[in-house]
N, C-alpha and C positions, 0 to 999 in steps of 0.2 A: 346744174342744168342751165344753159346759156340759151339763149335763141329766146322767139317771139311764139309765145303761148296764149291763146284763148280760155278767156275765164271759164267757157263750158268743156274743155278739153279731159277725157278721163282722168289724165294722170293729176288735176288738179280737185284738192278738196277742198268746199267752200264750207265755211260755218257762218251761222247769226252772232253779230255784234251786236255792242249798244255804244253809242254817243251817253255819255253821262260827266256831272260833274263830282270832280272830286277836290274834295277840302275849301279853299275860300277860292279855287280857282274860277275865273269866270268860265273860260274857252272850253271847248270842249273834249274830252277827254275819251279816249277809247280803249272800253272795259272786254279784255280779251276774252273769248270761249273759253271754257275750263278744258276741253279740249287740244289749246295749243300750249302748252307746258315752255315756258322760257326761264332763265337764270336772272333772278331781282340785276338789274347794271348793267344787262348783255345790249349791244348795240345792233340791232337788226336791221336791215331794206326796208319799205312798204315801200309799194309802186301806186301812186297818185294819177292815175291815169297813164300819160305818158313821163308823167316826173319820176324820177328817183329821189328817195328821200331817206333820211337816217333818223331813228328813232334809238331812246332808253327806255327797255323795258323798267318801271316801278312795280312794286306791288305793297298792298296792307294789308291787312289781317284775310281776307277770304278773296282778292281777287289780283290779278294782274292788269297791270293798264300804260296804256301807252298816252303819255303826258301831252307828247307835240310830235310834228314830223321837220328834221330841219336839212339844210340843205348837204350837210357832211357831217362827219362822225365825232368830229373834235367839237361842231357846237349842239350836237347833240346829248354831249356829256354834262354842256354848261349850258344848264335852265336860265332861260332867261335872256340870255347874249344874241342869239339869232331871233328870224323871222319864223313865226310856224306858221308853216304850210300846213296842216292839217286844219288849222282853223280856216284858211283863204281855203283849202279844199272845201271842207262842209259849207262857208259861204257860197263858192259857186254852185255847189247843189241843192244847195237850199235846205240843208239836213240841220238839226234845231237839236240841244239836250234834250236826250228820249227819246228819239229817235233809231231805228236797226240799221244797219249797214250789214255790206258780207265780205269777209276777210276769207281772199282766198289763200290760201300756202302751195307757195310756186317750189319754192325750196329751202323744206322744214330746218327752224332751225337760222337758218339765212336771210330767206325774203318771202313777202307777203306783200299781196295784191288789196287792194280795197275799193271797194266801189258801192253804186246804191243797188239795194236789191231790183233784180229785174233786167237791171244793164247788164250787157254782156261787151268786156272789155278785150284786148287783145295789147299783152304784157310784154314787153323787153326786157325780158329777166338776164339779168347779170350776171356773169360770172363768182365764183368764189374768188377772192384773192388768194395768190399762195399764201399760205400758213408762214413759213418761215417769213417771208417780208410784212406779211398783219401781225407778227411778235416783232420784229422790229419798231415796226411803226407803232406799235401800241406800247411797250417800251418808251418809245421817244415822247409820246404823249405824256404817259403818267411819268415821267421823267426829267423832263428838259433840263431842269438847272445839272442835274448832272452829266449830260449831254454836253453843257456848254463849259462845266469847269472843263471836263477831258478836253475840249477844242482847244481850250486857251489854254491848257497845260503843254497840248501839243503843239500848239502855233509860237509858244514863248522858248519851245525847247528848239524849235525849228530857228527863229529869229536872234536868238542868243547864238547861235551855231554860226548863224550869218551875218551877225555884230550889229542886228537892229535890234530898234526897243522892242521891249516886249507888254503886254497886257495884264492888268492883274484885275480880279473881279472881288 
């Protein structure tokens, strides 16, 4: 579902969240509804007001939680590398560990809205990508160095063909 959705809009469900800490992290971390069911690694949307943002789903022994929101999906994978915007979010609203939030689901599965309770937001939800090119690229992600031997395998067979040097890794 693409287009521009209002957080009170039937076809959307909202649940209560919690801002919480987990493990020695300081930042804040948000502890999913037992209602929204995701796959421990899976990389999801949340929509930050007007931002798009890519998240990995964690979880440990009785909850799911989403660690940080960054700004693409590759450093969403890699804790730590990027900026979280979920923390700069909850700074701008003033939302504090222990605190509720409401997570709405624009397109379960996909993406998810977040806001403070009471605000009523209006979301830019995204398209799915095709499948076939998010298996490519996700591929290429968990992948690369093999990515790159085939390049230079095939750049050295091209180049030897045409009496230049060639590359070796």
């Amino acid at each position: 579902m693409a287009g521009r959705l209002p957080s009170d809009h039937d076809q959307v469900q909202s649940y209560r969240a919690s801002l919480i800490r987990s493990g020695r992290i300081r930042r804040p971390c948000l502890e999913l509804p037992a209602e929204i069911t995701l796959t421990e690694g899976e990389i999801i949307r949340i929509l930050l007001g007007d931002r798009q943002t890519h998240a990995r789903v964690s979880s440990t022994a009785d909850e799911q939680i989403i660690r940080g929101a960054f700004r693409n999906s590759r450093v969403a994978r890699t804790p730590g590398e990027g900026e979280n915007l979920l923390k700069q979010w909850c700074e701008t609203h003033d939302l504090q560990i222990g605190n509720a939030v409401e997570v709405d689901v624009l397109d379960a599965g996909f993406c998810y809205g977040l806001r403070s309770p009471g605000d009523r937001v209006v979301y830019s939800v995204p398209s799915r990508p095709n499948e076939s090119l998010h298996d490519i690229a996700s591929s290429l992600n968990q992948d690369t160095t093999e990515w790159l031997r085939f390049f230079i395998v095939c750049w050295n067979i091209m180049m030897t063909h045409w009496g230049h040097r060639t590359w070796c890794l």
